[in-house]
C-alpha positions in Angstrom: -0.9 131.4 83.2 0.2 130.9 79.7 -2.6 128.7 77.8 -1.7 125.3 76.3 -0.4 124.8 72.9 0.7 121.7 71.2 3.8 121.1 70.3 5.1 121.0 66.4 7.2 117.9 67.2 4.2 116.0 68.1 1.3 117.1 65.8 0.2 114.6 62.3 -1.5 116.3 59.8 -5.0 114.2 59.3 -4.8 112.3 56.1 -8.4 110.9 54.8 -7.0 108.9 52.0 -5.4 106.4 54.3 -8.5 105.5 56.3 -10.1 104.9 53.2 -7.3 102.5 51.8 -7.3 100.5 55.1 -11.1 99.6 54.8 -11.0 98.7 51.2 -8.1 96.2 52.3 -9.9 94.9 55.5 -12.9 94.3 53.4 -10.7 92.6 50.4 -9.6 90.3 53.1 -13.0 89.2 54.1 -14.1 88.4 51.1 -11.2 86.3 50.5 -12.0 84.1 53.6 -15.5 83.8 52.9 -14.3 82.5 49.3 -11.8 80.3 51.7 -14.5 79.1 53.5 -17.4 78.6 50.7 -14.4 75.7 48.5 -13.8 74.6 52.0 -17.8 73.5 52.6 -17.6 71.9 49.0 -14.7 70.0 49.2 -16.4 68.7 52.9 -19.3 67.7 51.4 -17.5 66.0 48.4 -15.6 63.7 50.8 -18.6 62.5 52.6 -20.5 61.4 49.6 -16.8 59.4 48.6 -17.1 55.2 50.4 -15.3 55.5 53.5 -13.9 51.4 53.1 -12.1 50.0 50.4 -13.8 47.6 47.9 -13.7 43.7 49.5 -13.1 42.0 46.1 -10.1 43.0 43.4 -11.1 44.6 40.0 -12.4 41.5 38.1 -11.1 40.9 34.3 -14.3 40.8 32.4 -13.6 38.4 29.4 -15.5 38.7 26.3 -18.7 37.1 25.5 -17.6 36.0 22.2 -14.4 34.2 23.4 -15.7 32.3 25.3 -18.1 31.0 22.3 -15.7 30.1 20.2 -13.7 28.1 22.7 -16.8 25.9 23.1 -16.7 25.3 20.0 -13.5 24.9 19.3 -13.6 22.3 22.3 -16.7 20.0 20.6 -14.7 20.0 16.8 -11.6 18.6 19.4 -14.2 15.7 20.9 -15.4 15.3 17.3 -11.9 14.8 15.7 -10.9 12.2 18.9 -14.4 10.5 17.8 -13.2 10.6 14.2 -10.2 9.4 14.6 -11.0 6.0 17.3 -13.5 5.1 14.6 -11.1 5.0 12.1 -8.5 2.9 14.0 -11.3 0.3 14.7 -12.2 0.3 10.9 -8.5 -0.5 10.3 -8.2 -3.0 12.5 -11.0 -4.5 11.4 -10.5 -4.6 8.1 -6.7 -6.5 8.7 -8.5 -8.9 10.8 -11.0 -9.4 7.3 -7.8 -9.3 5.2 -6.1 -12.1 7.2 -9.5 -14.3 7.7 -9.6 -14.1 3.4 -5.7 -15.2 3.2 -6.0 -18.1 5.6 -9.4 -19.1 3.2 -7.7 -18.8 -0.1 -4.8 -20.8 1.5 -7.2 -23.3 2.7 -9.3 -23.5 -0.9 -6.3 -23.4 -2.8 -5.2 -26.3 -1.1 -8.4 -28.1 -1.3 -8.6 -27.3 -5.0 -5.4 -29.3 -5.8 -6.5 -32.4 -3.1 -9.6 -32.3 -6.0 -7.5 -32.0 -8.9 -5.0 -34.3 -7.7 -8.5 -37.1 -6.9 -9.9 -36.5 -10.2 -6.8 -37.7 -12.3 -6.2 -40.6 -10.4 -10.1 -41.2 -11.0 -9.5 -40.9 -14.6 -6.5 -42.5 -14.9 -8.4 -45.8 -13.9 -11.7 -44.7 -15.8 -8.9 -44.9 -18.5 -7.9 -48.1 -17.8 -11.0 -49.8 -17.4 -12.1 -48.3 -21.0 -9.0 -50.5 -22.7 -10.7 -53.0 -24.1 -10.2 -56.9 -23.1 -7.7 -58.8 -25.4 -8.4 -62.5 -25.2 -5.1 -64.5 -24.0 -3.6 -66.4 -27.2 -3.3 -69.9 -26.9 0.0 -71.0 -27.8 0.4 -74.5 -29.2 1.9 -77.0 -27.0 5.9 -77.7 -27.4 6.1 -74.4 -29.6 8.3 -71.7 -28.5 7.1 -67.9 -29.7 9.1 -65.8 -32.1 11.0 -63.4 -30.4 9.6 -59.7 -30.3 10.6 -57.4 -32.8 12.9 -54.4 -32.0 11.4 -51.6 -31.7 10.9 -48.9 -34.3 11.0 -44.9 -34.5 13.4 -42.2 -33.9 13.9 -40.6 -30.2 14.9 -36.7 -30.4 16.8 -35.4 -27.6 19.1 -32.5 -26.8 22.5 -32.9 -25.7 22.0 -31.5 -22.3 19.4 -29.2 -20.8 22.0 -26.3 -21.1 22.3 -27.4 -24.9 18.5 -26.9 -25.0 18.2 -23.8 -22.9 21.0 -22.4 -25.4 18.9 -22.9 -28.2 16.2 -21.2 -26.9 17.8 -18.5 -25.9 19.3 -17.8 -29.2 16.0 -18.2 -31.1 16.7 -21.1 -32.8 14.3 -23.3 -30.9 10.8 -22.9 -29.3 10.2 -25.7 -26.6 5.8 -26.5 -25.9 3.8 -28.3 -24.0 0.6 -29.6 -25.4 -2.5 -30.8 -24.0 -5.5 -31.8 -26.6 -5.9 -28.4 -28.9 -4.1 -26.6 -26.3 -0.3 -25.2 -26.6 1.6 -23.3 -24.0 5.6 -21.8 -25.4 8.1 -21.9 -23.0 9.6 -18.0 -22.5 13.0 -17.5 -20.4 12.7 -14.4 -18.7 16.3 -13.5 -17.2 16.9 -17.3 -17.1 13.7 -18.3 -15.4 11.4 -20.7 -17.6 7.5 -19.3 -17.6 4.8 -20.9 -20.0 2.6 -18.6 -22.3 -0.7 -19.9 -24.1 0.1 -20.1 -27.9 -1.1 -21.1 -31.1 -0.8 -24.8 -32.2 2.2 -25.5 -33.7 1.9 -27.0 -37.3 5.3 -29.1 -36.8 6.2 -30.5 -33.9 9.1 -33.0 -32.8 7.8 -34.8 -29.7 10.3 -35.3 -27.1 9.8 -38.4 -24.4 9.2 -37.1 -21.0 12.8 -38.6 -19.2 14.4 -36.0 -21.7 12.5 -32.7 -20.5 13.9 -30.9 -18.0 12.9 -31.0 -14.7 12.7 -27.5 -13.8 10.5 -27.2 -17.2 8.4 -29.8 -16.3 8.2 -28.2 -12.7 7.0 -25.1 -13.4 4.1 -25.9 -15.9 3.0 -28.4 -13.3 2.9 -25.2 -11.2 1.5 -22.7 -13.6 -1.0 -24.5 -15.6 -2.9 -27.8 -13.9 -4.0 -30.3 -17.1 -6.4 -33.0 -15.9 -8.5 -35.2 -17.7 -8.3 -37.4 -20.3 -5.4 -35.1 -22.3 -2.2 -36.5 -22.4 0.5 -33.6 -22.3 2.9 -33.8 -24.9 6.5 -32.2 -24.8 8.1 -31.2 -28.2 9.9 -28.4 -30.1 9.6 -26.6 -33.5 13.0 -26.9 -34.9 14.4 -24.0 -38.1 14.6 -25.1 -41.4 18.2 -25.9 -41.7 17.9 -28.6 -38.5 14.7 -30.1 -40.5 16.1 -31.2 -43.2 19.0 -32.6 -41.8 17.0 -34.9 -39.9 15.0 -35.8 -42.5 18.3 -36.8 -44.3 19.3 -38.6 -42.1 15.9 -40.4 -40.8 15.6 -41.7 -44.8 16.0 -45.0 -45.3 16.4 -46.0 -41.6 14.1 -47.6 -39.3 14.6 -45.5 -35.8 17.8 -43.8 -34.2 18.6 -41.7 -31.5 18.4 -38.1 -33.1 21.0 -35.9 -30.8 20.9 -31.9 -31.2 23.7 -30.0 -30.0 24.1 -26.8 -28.4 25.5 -25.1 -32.0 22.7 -26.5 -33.7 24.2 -30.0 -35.1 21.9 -32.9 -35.0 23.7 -36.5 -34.5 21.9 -39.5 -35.2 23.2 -43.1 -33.0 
């Protein structure tokens, strides 16, 4: 028998180096699972501590402390303002009701004060007329008939018209008063409308009889000025130089007349 031998084909050289490299890789490969393993375990035990459930209620929106202070505040200044404000309405309409009382009083006094005025000249006029002394009738002899009355004397001054006079005026050439006692008011035209002034006595004066004055004059110093008592008012005007002596020319030697002044400043006697 021919012993056994093995075949070349068949036969691996033993290589050390390679079992070596194979249990350096197996071992490399369990310590990357027990690495694996050990995050695994953590990240377990992180989820379970994590709530489960989500919260009930929404994130709330936490508004500042501060805020809401000042909106307080600001709230109680709006109340105090609307306070303010009611208070001084009432004090407004309150004081229109006072302003409209005090009208409706002055009306009422003023109008009492010239009922007074009005009773107190009448009174004087007859404390007036009872002060006149008596005059004892005359006897006249029986079958004798009187002398007839004289005529009577003086000189009447007068304007030829009230436009005449208001001309005059106007133009400086006359001054037009009204005189109570010791008291003189001047007559100013202001755009036309007559107005009375106090002024000093006049040292001349050329009285005028009351039918002559015009009415509006007359009118409006009743208005403006109320004279009661025993003064008598006067009318008359201050006349310029040139006027005076004409009259007095022609006044001389004549026993009364009807002196007429024109609105140029001529002065007619009939």
């Amino acid at each position: 028998m021919y012993p056994l031998h093995p075949s070349p084909m068949f036969f691996f050289p033993s290589n050390t180096n390679l079992f070596d490299d194979a249990e350096i890789l197996q071992t490399d490969v369990m310590r990357f699972f027990a690495i694996l393993c050990l995050c695994l375990m953590a990240i377990f035990a992180l989820v379970k501590t994590l709530p489960m459930a989500p919260p009930d209620t929404g994130p709330a929106i936490v508004e500042p402390t501060d805020l809401k202070a000042e909106a307080k505040v600001l709230q109680k200044k709006i109340e105090m303002r609307e306070n303010k404000l009611v208070q001084i309405l009432e004090d407004i309409a309150d004081k229109r009701r006072v302003r409209a009382e005090l009208k409706t009083q002055i009306e009422n006094e003023t109008q009492g004060l010239t009922k007074i005025r009005e009773k107190i000249e009448r009174v004087q006029e007859k404390l007036d007329q009872n002060h006149q002394p008596d005059q004892k009738p005359v006897k006249k002899p029986p079958g004798v008939t009187p002398p007839p009355e004289p005529a009577q004397k003086g000189f009447t001054l007068r304007f030829a018209s009230d436009e005449a006079l208001e001309k005059l005026i106007s133009d400086g050439e006359v001054n037009f008063y009204a005189i109570a006692g010791k008291n003189a008011w001047c007559l100013k035209l202001s755009g036309g409308r007559p107005g009375y002034i106090a002024a000093e006595f006049p040292r001349q004066i050329y009285e005028m009889e009351t039918p002559t004055v015009p009415t509006d004059y007359a009118v409006v110093f009743q208005r403006q000025i109320a004279v009661f008592g025993r003064h008598t008012l006067t009318w008359g005007v201050t006349l310029p130089g040139r006027m005076t002596d004409t009259i007095n020319l022609m006044v001389k030697g004549r026993k009364g007349g009807d002196l007429i002044i024109t609105a140029d400043g001529e002065v007619k006697l009939n």
